[in-house]
C-alpha positions as CSV (number, residue, x, y, z in Angstrom):
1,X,-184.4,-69.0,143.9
2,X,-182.8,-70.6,140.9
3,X,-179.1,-71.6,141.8
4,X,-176.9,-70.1,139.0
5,X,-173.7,-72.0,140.0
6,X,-171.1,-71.5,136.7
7,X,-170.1,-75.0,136.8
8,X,-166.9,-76.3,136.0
9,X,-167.7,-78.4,132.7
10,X,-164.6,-77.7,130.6
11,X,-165.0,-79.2,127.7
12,X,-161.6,-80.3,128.3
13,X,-162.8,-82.1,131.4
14,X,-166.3,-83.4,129.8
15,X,-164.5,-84.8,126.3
16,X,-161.3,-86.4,127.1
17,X,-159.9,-88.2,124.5
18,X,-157.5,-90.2,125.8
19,X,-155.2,-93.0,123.9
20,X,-156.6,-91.9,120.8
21,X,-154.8,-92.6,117.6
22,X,-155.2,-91.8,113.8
23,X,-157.4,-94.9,113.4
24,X,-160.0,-93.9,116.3
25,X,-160.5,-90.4,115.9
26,X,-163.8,-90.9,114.6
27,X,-164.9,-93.1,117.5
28,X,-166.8,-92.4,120.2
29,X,-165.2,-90.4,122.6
30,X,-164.1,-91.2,126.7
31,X,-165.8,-88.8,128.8
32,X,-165.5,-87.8,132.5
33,X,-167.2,-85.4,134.3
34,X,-165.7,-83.8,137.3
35,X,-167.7,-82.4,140.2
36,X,-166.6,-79.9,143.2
37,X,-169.1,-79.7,146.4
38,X,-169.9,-75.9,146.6
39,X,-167.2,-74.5,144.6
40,X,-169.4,-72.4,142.2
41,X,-166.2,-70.0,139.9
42,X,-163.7,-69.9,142.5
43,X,-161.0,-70.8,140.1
44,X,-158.1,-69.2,139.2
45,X,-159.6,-69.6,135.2
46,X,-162.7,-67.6,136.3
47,X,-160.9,-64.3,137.2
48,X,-160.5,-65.3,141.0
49,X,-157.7,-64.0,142.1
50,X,-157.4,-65.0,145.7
51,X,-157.1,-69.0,144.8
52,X,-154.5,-71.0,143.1
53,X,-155.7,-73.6,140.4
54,X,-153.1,-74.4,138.0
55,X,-154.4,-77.7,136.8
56,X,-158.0,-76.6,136.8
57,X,-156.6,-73.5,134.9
58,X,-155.1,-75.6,132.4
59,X,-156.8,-77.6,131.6
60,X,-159.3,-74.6,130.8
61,X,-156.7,-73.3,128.5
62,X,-156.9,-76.3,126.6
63,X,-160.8,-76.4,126.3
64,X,-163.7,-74.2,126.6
65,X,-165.2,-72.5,129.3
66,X,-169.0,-72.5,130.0
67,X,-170.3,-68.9,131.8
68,X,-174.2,-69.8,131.6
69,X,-174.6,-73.0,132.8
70,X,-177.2,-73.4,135.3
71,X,-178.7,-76.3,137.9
72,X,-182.1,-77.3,138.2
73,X,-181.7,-77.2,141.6
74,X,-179.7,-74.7,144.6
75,X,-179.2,-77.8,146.4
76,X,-176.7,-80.8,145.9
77,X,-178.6,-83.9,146.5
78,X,-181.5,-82.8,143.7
79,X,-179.2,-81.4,141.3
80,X,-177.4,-84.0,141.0
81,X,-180.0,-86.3,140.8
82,X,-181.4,-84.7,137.8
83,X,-177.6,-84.7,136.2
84,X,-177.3,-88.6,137.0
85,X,-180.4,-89.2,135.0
86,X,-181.2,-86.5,132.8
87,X,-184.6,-85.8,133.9
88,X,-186.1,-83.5,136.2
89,X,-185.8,-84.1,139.6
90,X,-189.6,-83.1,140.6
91,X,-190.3,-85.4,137.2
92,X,-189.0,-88.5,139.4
93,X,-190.2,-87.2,142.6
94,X,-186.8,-87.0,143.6
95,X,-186.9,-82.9,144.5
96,X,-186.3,-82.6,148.1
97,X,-182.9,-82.2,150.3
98,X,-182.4,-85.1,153.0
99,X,-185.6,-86.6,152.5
100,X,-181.7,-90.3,149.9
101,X,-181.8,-89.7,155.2
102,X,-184.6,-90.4,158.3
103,X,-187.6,-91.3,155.8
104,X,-187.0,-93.7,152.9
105,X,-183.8,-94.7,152.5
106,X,-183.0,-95.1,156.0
107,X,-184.6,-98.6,155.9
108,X,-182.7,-100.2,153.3
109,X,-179.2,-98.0,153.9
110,X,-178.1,-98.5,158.1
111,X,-174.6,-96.5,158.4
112,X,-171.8,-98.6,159.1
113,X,-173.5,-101.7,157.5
114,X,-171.9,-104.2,155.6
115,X,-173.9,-106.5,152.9
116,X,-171.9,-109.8,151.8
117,X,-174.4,-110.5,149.1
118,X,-172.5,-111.1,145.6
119,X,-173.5,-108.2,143.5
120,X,-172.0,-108.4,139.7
121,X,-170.7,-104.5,138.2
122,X,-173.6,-104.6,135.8
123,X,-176.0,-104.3,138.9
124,X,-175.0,-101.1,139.4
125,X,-176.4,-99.5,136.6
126,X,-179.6,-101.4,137.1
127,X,-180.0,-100.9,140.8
128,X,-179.3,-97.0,139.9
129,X,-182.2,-96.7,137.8
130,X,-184.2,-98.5,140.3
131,X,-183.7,-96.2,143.0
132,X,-183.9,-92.9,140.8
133,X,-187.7,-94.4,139.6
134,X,-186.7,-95.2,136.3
135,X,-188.0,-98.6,134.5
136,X,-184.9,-101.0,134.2
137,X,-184.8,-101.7,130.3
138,X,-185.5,-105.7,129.8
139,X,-182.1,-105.9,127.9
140,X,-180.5,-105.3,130.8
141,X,-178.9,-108.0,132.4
142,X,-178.1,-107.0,136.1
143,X,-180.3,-107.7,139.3
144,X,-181.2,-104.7,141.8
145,X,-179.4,-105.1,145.3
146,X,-180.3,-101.7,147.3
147,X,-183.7,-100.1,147.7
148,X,-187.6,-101.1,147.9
149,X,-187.1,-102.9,144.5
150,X,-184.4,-105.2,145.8
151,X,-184.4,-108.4,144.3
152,X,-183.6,-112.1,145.7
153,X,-179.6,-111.4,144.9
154,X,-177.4,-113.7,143.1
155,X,-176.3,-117.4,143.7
156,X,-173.1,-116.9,141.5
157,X,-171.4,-113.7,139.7
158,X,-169.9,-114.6,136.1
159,X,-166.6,-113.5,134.1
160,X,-165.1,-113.6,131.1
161,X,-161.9,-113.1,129.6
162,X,-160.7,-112.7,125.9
163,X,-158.2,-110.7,123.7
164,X,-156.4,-108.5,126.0
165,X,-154.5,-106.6,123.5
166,X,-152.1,-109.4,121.9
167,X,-153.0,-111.9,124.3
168,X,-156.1,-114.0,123.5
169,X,-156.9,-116.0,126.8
170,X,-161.1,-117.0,126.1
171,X,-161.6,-117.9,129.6
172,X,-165.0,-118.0,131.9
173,X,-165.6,-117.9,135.2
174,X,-168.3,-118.7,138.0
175,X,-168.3,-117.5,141.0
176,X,-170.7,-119.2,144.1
177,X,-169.7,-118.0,148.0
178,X,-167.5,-121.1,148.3
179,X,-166.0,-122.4,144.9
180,X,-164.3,-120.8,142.0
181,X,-164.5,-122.5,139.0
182,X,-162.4,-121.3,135.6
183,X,-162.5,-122.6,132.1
184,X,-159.6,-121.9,130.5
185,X,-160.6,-122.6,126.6
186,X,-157.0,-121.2,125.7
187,X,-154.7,-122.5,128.1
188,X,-151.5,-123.1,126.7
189,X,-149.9,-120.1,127.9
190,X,-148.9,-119.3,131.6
191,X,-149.8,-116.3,133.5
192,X,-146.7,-114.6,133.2
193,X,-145.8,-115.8,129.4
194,X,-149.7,-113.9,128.5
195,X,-148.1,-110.5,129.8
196,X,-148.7,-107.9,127.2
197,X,-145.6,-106.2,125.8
198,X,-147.2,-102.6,127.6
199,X,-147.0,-105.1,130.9
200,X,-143.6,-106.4,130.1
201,X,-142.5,-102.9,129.7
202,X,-144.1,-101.8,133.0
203,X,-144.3,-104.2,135.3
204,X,-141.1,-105.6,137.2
205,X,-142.9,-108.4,138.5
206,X,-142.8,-110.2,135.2
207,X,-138.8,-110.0,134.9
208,X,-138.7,-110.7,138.5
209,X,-140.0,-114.3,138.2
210,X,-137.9,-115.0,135.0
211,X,-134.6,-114.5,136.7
212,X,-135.7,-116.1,139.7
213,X,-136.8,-118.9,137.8
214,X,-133.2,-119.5,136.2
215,X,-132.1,-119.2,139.4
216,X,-134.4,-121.8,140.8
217,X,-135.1,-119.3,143.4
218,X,-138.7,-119.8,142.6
219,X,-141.5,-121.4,145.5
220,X,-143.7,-123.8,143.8
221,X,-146.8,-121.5,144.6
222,X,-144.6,-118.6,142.8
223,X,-143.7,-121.2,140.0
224,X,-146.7,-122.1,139.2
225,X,-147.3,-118.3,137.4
226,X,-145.0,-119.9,134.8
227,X,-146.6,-123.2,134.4
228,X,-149.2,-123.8,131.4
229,X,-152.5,-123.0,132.7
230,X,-155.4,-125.6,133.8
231,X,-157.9,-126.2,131.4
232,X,-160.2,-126.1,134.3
233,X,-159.7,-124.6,137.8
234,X,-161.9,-125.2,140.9
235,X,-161.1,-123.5,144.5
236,X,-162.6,-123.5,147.7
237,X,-162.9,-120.4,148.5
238,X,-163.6,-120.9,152.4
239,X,-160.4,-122.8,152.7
240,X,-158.3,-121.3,150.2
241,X,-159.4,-117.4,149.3
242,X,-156.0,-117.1,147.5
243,X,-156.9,-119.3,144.8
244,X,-153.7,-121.3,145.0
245,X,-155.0,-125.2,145.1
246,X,-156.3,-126.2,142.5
247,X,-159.3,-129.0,143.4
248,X,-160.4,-129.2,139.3
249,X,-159.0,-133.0,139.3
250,X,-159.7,-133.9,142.8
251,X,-162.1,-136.7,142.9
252,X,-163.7,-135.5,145.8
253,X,-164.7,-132.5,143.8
254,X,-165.9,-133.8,140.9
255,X,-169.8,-133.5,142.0
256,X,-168.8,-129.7,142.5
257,X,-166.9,-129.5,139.4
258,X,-169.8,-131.0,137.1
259,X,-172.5,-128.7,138.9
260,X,-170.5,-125.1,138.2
261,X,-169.3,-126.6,134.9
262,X,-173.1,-126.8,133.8
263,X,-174.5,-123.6,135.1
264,X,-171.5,-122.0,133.4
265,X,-172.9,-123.7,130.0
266,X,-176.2,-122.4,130.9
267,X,-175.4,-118.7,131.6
268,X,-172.9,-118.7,128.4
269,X,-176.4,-119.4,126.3
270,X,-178.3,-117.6,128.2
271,X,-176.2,-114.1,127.5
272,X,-175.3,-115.4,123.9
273,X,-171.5,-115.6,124.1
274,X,-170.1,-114.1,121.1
275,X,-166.8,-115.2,122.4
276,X,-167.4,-118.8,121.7
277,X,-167.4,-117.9,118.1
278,X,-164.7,-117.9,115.9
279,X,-163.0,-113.9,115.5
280,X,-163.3,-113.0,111.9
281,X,-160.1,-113.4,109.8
282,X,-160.1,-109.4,109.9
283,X,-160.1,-109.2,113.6
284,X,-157.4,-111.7,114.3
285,X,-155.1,-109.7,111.8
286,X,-156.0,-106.6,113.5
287,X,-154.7,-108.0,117.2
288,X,-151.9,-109.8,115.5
289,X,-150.8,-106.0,114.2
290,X,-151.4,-105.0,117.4
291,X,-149.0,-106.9,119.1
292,X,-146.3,-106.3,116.9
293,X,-146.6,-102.9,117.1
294,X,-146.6,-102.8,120.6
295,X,-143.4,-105.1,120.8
296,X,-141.8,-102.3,118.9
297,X,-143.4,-99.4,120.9
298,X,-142.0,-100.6,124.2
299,X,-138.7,-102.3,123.5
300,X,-136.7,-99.8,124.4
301,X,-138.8,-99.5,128.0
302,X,-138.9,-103.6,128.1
303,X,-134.6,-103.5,128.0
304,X,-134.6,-100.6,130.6
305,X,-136.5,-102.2,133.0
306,X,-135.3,-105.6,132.7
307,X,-131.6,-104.6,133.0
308,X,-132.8,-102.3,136.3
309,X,-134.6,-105.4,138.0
310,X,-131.7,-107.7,137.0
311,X,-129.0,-105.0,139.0
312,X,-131.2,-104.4,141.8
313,X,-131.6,-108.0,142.6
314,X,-128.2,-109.3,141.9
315,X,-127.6,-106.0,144.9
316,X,-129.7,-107.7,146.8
317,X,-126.9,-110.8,146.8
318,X,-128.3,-114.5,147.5
């Protein structure tokens, strides 16, 4: 009755520490979890001859294997229910198999739809309790978009950006169906000078516009990656979804401007923006160290890759 499926948990696969260093061993650790529809121990690492599964085998080798791990379910949809939210399944009257398709769900979920509502990440978590049955915590910040607890949805969808490794850019965004507006608090660095050394090291595109700049081989939309950012940025999304006219210091604009410039103030008070504050001395050392130490971690990748695009385009001739 009970489904006594050996799942594949390796520990390997469940507690991946990845990028860890000396300094963060004792933090908290990454975890992914890796499921397989019906696959129950036909693995090579479970004594199963007849199948091939190197990298499921290995990565077995390097962890631990579980032999007596059970489901609270023998069917997908309620098992893994119970997994998501670590409760029963019959606790959140979530027990039966195709009830998520012609009964409830059907009304708020119509296959092949498509929704054009703006729905922020941190709605995800909090329309995921919702439909599981669980009370949203009221710390939570997102709104519910799916299911009988669906809210009025959102007039705008915020952003923020800080210290990205070395680079510190402190910028906000908001986010209506037709404008774009950015605050750049830091702006006296381009898109392309902010690269991060791992970036620099890895990503052609940044030595691609530096020697086409010297060239003067450069479009102004392409040039405008190495110009000093905006302090402010406004875009009309309808008429330009590429973001590449700036409107911020067009007076026709300015009503537009004022009103996303406010609400931005608003929401920035409303979540408490710990990025408005000033980093501790300690911090700022701690990113500065950062970036040197990545300048010297990819040097030798940054001078491969640079001298690779520089042949490769001076093949390309003219």
């Amino acid at each position: 009755m009970f489904s006594k499926n050996i799942l594949i948990f390796i520990s390997a696969i469940c507690l991946v520490f990845c990028c860890c260093t000396r300094e963060e061993t004792n933090s908290r650790p990454n975890i992914i979890w890796i499921l397989a529809e019906d696959l129950s121990p036909d693995l090579g690492c479970y004594v199963n001859e007849l199948v091939s599964t190197p990298h499921i085998d290995w990565l077995a080798s390097e962890g631990r294997q579980f032999m007596n791990v059970f489901t609270t379910a023998p069917a997908c949809t309620p098992s893994r229910t119970a997994l998501a939210t670590g409760l029963y399944q019959i606790s959140l009257d979530a027990h039966h198999m195709r009830y998520p398709e012609q009964l409830e769900w059907s009304q708020y979920i119509q296959p092949g739809s498509m929704d054009d509502n703006l729905i922020c990440a941190i709605d995800i978590t909090s329309t995921s309790l919702s439909m599981a049955g669980i009370k949203i915590p009221a710390s939570m910040q997102g709104q519910v978009f799916l299911g009988p607890k669906k809210e009025a949805g959102r007039e705008y969808v915020f952003a923020a950006a800080d210290r990205l490794g070395e680079t510190f850019f402190k910028s906000r965004s908001i986010r209506g169906k037709k404008y774009h507006y950015i605050r750049n608090y830091n702006h006296d660095l381009s898109v392309n000078s902010s690269a991060t050394a791992y970036r620099r090291a890895m990503h052609p595109i940044w030595h691609v516009l530096l020697i086409l700049h010297e060239k003067g081989q450069l479009k102004p939309v392409q040039q405008a990656l190495l110009e000093p950012m905006a302090e402010e940025e406004l875009y009309d999304l309808e008429k330009d979804p590429f973001e590449i006219h700036n409107l911020a210091t067009d007076p026709a604009c300015r009503e537009v401007l004022n009103e996303l410039k406010d609400r931005l103030v608003e929401w920035q008070a409303e979540v408490l923006d710990h990025g408005m504050f000033p980093d501790p001395p300690e911090l700022q050392e701690h990113f500065r160290q950062y970036g040197i130490t990545s300048e010297k971690q990819h040097a030798k990748r940054f001078r491969e890759l640079k001298e690779r695009v520089e042949n490769e385009i001076k093949g390309a001739g003219p």
